[in-house]
C-alpha positions in Angstrom: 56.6 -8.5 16.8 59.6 -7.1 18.0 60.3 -4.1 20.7 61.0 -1.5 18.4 57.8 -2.3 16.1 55.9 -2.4 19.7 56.9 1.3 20.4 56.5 2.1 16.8 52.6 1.2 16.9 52.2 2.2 20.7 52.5 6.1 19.4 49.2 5.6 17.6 47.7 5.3 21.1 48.6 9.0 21.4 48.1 10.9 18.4 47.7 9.9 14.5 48.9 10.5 12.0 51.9 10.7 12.9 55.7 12.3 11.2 59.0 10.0 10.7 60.2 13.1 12.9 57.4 12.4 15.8 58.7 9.0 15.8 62.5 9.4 16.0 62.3 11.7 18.6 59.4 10.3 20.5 61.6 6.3 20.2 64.7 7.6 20.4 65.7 4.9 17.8 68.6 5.2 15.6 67.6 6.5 12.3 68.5 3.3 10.0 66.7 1.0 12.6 63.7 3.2 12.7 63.3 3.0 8.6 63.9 -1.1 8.8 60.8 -0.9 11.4 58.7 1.3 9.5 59.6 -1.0 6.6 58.3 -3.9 7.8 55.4 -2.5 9.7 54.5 -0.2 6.2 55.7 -2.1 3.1 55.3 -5.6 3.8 52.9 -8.6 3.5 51.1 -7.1 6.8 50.4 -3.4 5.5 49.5 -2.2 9.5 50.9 1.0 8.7 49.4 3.1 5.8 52.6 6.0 4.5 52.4 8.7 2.9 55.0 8.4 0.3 54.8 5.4 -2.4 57.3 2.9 -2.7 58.9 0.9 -0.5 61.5 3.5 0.9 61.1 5.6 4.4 61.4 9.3 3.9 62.3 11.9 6.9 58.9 13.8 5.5 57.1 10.6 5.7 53.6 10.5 7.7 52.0 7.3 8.9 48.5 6.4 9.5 47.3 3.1 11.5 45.4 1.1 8.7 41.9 0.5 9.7 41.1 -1.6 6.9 44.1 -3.9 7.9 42.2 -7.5 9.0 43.5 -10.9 8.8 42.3 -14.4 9.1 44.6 -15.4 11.5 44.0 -14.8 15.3 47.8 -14.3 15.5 50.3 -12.5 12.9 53.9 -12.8 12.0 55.2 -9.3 11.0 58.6 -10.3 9.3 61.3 -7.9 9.8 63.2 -5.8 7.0 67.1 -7.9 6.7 69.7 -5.3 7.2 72.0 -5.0 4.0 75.3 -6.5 5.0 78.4 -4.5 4.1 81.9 -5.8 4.3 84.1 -3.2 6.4 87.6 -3.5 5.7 90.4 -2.6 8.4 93.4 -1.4 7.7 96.6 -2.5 9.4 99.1 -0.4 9.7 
C-alpha cells in the first residue's frame, strides 16, 4: 500500500463517510493523484472503499464509505495502483 492510500484510509479513523472535498483538504494531495488513489482504493480488484457515484471515475461530489463487507483470504493484500495516462508534451524551440 502506498503513502497516499495510507492517509487516504487513515481519515476513516476520524469520521465516515467521508467528501472527495474532506479528503483534499484534509491530504493536501494534488487533485489528479488523489482521484488515481481513490481509484485504486474504490474501483479495483480490492473494493476497500465503497463510492457514491457508479462507475469507475472520481467525482469532486463523491462520498466514500469504508467497506465492511470487504474480507479476503489472504492475510496480506496487494492493492495495485491506478497507471497514470502518459501524455507526450511537446517543447517548442524557438
Amino acid at each position: 500500500m502506498s503513502l497516499y492510500q495510507t492517509l487516504v484510509l487513515l481519515l476513516f479513523n476520524k469520521k465516515e463517510p467521508v467528501s472527495y472535498e474532506e479528503k483534499s483538504e484534509s491530504t493536501k494531495i494534488d487533485e489528479n493523484e488523489l482521484k488515481r488513489q481513490l481509484q485504486s482504493l474504490a474501483c479495483g480488484k480490492v473494493p476497500i472503499l465503497l463510492k457514491s457515484s457508479k462507475g469507475i471515475e472520481i467525482h469532486q461530489d463523491d462520498i466514500f464509505t469504508f467497506n465492511k463487507d470487504f474480507t479476503h483470504k489472504l492475510c496480506r493484500i496487494k492493492i495495485n495502483q491506478v497507471q497514470l495516462k502518459e501524455t507526450v508534451s511537446l517543447k517548442l524551440i524557438v
